[in-house]
MIMAR-918092 format. One record per atom (N, C-alpha, C): residue in three letters; x, y, z. Coordinates in steps of 0.1 Angstrom, whole numbers, plus 5000, padded with zeros to 4 digits. Each point is the difference from the previous one (the first is absolute). Last residue first. Layout:
N
alaXYZ
...
//
This chain:
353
unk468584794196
unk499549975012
unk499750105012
unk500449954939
unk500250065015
unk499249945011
unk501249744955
unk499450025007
unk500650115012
unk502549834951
unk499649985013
unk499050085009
unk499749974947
unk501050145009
unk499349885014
unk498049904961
unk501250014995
unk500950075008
unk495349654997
unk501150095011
unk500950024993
unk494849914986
unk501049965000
unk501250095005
unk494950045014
unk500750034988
unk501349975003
unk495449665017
unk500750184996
unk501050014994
unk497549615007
unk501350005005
unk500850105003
unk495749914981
unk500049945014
unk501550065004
unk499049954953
unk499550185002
unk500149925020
unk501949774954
unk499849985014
unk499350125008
unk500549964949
unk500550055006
unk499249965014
unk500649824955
unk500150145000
unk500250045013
unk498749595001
unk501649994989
unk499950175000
unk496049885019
unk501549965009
unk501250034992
unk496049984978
unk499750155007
unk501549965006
unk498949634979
unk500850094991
unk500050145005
unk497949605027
unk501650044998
unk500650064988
unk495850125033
unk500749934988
unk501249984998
unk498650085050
unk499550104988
unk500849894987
unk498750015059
unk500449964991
unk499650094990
unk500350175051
unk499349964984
unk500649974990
unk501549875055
unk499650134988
unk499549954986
unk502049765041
unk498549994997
unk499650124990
unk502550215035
unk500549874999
unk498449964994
unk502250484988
unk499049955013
unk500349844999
unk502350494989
unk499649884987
unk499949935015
unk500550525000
unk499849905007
unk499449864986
unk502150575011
unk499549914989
unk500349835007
unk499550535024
unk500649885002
unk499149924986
unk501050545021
unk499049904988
unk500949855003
unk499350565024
unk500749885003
unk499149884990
unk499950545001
unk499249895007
unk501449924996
unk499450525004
unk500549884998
unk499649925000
unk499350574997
unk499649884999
unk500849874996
unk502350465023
unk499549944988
unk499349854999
unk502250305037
unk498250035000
unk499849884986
unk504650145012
unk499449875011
unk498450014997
unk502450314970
unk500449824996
unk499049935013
unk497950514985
unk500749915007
unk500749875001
unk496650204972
unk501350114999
unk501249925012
unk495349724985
unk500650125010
unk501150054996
unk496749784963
unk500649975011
unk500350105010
unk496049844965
unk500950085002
unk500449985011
unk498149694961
unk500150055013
unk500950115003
unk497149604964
unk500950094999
unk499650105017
unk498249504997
unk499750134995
unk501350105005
unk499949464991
unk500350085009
unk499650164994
unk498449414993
unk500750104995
unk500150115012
unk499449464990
unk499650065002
unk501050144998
unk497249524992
unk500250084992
unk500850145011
unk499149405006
unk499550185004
unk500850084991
unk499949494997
unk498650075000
unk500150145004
unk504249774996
unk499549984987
unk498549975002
unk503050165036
unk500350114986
unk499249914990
unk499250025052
unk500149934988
unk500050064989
unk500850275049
unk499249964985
unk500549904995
unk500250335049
unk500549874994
unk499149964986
unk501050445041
unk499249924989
unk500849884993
unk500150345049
unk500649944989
unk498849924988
unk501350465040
unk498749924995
unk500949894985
unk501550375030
unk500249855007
unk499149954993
unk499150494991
unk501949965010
unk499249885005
unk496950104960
unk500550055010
unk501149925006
unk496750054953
unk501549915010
unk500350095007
unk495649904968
unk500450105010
unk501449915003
unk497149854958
unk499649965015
unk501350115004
unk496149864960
unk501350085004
unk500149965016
unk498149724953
unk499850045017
unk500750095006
unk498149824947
unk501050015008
unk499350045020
unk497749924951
unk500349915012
unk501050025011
unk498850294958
unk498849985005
unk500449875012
unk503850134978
unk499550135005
unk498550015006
unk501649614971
unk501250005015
unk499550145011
unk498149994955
unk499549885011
unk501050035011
unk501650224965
unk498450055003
unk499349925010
unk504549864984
unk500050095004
unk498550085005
unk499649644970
unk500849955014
unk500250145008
unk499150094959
unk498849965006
unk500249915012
unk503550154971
unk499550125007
unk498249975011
unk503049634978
unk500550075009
unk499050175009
unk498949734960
unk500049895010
unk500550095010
unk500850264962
unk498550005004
unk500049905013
unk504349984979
unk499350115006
unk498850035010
unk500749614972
unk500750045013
unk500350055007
unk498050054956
unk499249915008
unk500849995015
unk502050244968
unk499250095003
unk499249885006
unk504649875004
unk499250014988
unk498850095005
unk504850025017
unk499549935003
unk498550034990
unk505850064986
unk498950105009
unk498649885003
unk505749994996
unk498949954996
unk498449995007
unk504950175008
unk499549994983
unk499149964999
unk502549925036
unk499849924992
unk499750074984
unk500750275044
unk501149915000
unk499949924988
unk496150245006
unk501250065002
unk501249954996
unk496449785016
unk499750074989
unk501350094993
unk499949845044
unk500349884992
unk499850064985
unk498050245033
unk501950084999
unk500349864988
unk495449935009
unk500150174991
unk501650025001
unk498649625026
unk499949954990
unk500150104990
unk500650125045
unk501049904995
unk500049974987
unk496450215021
unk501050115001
unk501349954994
unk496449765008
unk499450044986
unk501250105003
unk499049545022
unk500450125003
unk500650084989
unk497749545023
unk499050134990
unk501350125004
unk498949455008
unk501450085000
unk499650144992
unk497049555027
unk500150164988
unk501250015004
unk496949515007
unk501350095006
unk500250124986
unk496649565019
unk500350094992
unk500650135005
unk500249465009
unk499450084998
unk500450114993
unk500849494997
unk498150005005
unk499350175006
unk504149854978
unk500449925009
unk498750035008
unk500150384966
unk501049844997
unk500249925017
unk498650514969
unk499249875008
unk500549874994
unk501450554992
unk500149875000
unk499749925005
unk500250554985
unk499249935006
unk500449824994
unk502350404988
unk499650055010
unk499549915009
unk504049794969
unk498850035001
unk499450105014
unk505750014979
unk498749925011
unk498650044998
unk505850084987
unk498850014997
unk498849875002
unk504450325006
unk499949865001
unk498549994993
unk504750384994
unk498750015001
unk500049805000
unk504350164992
unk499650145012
unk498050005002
unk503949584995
unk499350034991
unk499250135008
unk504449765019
unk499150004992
unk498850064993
unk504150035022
unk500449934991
unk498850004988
unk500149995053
unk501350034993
unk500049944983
unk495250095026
unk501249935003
unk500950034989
unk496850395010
unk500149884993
unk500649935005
unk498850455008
unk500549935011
unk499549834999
unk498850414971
unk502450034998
unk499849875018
unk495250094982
unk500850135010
unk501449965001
unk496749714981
unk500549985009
unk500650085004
unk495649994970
unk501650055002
unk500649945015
unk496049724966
unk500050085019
unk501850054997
unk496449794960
unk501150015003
unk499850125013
unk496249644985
unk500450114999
unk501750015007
unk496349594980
unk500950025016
unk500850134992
unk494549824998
unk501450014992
unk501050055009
unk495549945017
unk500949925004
unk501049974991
unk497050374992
unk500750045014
unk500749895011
unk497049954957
unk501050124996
unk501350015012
unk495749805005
unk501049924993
unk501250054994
unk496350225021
unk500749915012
unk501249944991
unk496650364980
unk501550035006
unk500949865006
unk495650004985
unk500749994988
unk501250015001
unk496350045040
unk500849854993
unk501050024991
unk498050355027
unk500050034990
unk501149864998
unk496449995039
unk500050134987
unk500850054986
unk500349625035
unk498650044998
unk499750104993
unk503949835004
unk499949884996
unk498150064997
unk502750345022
unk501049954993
unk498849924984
unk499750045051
unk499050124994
unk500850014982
unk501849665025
unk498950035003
unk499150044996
unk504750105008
unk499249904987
unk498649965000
unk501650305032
unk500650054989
unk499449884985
unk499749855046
unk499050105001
unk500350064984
unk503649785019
unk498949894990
unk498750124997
unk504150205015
unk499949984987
unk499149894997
unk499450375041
unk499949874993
unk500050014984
unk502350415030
unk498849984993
unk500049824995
unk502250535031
unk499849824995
unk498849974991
unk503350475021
unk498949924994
unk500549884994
unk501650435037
unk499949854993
unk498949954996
unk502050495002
unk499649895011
unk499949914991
unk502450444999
unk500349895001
unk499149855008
unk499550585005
unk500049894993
unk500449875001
unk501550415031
unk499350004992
unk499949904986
unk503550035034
unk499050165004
unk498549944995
unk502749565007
unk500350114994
unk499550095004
unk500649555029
unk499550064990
unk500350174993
unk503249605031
unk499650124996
unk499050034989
unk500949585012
unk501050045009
unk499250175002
unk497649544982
unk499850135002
unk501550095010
unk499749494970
unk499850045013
unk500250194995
unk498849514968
unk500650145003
unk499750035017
unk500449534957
unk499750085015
unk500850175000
unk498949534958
unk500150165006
unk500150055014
unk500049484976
unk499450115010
unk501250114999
unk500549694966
unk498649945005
unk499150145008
unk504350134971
unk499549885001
unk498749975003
unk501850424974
unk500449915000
unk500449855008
unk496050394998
unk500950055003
unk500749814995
unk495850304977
unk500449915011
unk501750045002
unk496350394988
unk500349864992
unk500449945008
unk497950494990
unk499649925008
unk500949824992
unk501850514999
unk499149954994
unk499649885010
unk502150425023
unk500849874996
unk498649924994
unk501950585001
unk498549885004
unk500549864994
unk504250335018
unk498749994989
unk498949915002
unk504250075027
unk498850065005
unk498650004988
unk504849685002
unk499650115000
unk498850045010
unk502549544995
unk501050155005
unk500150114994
unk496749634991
unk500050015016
unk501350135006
unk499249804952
unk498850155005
unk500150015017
unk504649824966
unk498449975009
unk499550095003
unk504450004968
unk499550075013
unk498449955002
unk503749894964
unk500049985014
unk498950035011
unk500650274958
unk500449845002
unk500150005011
unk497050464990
unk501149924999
unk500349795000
unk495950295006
unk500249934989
unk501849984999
unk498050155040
unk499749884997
unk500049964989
unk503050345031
unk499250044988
unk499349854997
unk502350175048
unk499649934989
unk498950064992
unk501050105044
unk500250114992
unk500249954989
unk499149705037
unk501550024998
unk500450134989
unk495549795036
unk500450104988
unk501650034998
unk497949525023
unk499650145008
unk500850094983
unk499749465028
unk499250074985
unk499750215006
unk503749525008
unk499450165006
unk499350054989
unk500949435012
unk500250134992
unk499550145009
unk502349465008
unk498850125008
unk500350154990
unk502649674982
unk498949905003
unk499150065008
unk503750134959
unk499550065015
unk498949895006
unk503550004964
unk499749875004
unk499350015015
unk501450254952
unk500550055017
unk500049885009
unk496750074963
unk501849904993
unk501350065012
unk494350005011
unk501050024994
unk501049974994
unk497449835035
unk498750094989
unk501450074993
unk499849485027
unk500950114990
unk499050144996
unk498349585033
unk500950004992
unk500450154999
unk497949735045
unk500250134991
unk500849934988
unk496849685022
unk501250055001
unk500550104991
unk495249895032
unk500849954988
unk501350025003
unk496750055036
unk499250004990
unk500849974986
unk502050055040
unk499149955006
unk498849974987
unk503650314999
unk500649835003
unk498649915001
unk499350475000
unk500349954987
unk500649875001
unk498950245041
unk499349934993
unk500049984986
unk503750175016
unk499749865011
unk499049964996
unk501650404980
unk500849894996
unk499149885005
unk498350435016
unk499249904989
unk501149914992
unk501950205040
unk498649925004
unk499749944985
unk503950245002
unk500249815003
unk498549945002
unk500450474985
unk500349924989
unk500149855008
unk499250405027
unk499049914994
unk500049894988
unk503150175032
unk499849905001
unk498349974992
unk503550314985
unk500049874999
unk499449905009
unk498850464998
unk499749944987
unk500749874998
unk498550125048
unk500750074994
unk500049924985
unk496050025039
unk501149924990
unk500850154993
unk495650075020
unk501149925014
unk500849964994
unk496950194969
unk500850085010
unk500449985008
unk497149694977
unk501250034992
unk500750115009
unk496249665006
unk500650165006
unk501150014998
unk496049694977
unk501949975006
unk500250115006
unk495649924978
unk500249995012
unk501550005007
unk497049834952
unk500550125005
unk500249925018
unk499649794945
unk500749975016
unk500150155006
unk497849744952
unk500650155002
unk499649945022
unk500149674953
unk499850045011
unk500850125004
unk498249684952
unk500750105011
unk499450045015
unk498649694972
unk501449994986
unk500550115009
unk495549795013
unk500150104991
unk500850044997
unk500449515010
unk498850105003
unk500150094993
unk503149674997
unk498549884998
unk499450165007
unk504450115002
unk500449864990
unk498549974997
unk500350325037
unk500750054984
unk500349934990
unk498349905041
unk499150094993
unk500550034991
unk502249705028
unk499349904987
unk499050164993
unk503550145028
unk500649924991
unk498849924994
unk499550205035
unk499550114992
unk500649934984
unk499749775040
unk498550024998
unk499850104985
unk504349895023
unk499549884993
unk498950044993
unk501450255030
unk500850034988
unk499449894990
unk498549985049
unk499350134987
unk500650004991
unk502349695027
unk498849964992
unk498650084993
unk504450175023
unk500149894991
unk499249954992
unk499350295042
unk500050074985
unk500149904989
unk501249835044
unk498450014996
unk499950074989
unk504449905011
unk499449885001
unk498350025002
unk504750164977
unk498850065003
unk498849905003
unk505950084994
unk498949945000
unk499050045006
unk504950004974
unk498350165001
unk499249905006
unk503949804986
unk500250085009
unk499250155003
unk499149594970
unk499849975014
unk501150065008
unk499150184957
unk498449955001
unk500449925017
unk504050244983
unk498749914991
unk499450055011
unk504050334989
unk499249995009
unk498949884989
unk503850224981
unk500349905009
unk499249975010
unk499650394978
unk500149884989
unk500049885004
unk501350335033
unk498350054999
unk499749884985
unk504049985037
unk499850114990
unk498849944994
unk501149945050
unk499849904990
unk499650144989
unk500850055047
unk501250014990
unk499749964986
unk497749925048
unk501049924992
unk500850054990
unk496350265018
unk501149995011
unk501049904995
unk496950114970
unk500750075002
unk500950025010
unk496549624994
unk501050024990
unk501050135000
unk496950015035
unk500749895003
unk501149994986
unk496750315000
unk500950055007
unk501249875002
unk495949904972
unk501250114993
unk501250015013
unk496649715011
unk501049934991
unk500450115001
unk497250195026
unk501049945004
unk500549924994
unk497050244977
unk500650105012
unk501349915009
unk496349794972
unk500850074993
unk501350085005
unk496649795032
unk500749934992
unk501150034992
unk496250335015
unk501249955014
unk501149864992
unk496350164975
unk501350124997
unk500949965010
unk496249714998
unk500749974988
unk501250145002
unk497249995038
unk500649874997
unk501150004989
unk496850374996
unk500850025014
unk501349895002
unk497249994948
unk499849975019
unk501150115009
unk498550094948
unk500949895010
unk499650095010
unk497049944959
unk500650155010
unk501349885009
unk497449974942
unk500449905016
unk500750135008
unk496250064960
unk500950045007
unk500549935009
unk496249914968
unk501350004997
unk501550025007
unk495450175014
unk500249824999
unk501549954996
unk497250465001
unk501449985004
unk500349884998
unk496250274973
unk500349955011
unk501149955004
unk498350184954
unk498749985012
unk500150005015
unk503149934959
unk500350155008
unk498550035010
unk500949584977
unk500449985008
unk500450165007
unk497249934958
unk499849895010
unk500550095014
unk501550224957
unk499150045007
unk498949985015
unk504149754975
unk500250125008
unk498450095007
unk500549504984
unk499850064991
unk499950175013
unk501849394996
unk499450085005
unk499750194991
unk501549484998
unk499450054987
unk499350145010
unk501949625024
unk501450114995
unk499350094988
unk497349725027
unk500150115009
unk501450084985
unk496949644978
unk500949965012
unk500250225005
unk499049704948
unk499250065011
unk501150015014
unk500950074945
unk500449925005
unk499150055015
unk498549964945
unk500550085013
unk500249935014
unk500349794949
unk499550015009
unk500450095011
unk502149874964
unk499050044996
unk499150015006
unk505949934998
unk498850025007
unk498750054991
unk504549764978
unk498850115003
unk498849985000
unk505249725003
unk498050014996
unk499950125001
unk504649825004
unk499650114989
unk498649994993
unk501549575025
unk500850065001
unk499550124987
unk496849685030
unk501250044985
unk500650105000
unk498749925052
unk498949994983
unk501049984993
unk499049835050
unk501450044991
unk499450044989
unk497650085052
unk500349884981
unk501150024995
unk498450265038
unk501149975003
unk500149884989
unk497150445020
unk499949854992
unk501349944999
unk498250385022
unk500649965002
unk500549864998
unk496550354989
unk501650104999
unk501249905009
unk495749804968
unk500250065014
unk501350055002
unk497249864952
unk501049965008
unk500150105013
unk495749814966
unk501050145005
unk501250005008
unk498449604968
unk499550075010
unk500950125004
unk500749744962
unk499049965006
unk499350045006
unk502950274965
unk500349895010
unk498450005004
unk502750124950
unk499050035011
unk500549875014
unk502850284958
unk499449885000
unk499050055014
unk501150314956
unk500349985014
unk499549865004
//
């Protein structure tokens, strides 16, 4: 391993060599640790009275124009005090704790599309939706489609199974609470610097292991043509930081698809990541209007298996927006040749509107 000077800060901004490894734990608010922050609410932004009265009049205004909902920027939402909370939450998640959980929307004064034009509006306001699919859906419905998850195709989001803890394919993740379930389904997070961390200080032998670049399944929603698995390091520090791609559900179907099984050291690297992830994580509750937002290359996060209502209108839904942010994280350029992960998943079926 090579060594650095000084402990780098979670917002260094150096250029390193390209394919260093970190040897130093990294300091700063994003190395946070679930047990910490279940002490107290801090974490929590509540919107204002203010901030919902804003919301409230872009959406109706964009709806009284007609404007179909993809077709909605950033300066036909305008939010001229909320604006600069968005801002506030935009540097927490780039230079703080990598996520923000947003309660207070009164989701029961909205009908489901106008809640889709609200968190569209503040999604403008914080990045630009790409692709979570080969559909070319840009506001997803994360809710139970009676899917099987080891089939092809099929994502852990269009089931009810327990969703392992990993990242999602760009910068920012966002979710909005439409409908919570009967039972289960909450949300866990967990810092992937916090994860290294405890990583570097307990079981070092692993770290080097876990900047080799592993094959990720693409789930049949490859570019045309091309190759059904990409492959990308867990852990890469490059352009001064340190960024995880940890998703072990991908890397075991990849298995599958290749033939080609992962070594009992990689294993092991893994199951001991797993063990950690379960000593730092944070659970957190989703109720009707409560949104969250994550940096997928410091947060880890996952969904506990859930039972739903017998009912279609009662069925747990949320609403998921994948967001690549302006100023986003650089990454190698042999990580890049594999795969742009900012850009989400490439488009083989025009977009529903």
């Amino acid at each position: 391993m090579g060594t650095k000077s000084k402990t780098p800060d979670a917002n260094d901004q150096r250029s390193e060599r390209m394919g260093a490894i970190l040897t130093e734990p990294v300091t700063g608010r994003v190395a946070w640790k679930g047990k910490e922050l279940a002490q107290d609410d801090s974490w929590l932004y509540r919107l204002s009275p203010r901030a919902v009265g804003e919301l409230e009049t872009a959406a109706y205004a964009v709806e009284r124009r007609g404007l179909p909902l993809f077709r909605i920027r950033r300066e036909d939402f305008p939010l001229p005090g909320f604006g600069e909370e968005l801002k506030k939450i935009s540097e927490e998640l780039e230079s703080g704790r990598g996520f923000v959980q947003v309660k207070g929307l009164p989701i029961e004064r909205y009908t489901l599309q106008q809640a889709k034009l609200i968190y569209w509006g503040i999604g403008t306001h914080l990045g630009e939706a790409v692709s979570q699919n080969a559909r070319g859906d840009l506001l997803g419905d994360v809710k139970d489609e009676g899917l099987d998850i080891r089939a092809a195709r099929v994502r852990g989001y269009q089931t009810r199974a327990v969703s392992p803890f990993h990242v999602d394919e760009t910068d920012v993740v966002g979710l909005l609470c439409w409908r919570p379930s009967k039972s289960g389904g909450a949300s866990l997070i967990a810092s992937s610097t916090a994860l290294y961390n405890e990583l570097l200080r307990r079981y070092p032998w692993y770290v080097g292991v876990l900047y080799n670049r592993f094959s990720y399944d693409w789930r049949g929603e490859q570019p045309k043509g091309g190759s059904p698995i990409y492959r990308w390091p867990v852990f890469e520090y490059f352009d001064g930081k340190l960024s995880c791609r940890y998703s072990r559900r991908m890397i075991e179907f990849a298995q599958q698809t290749t033939g080609t099984m992962l070594t009992g050291l990689e294993r092991e690297a893994f199951d001991t990541m797993d063990s950690l992830i379960e000593e730092l994580k944070l659970n957190i509750s989703f109720e009707p209007g409560d949104m969250q937002f994550l940096n997928n290359y410091v947060i880890l996060h996952s969904r506990t298996a859930f039972e739903d209502y017998p009912e279609p209108d009662r069925k747990r839904h949320l609403l998921r927006l994948w967001l690549t942010v302006p100023d986003g994280r650089r990454f190698s350029p042999e990580t890049l040749r594999e795969r742009d992960v900012r850009l989400g998943v490439p488009v083989a079926e025009p977009a529903m509107g």
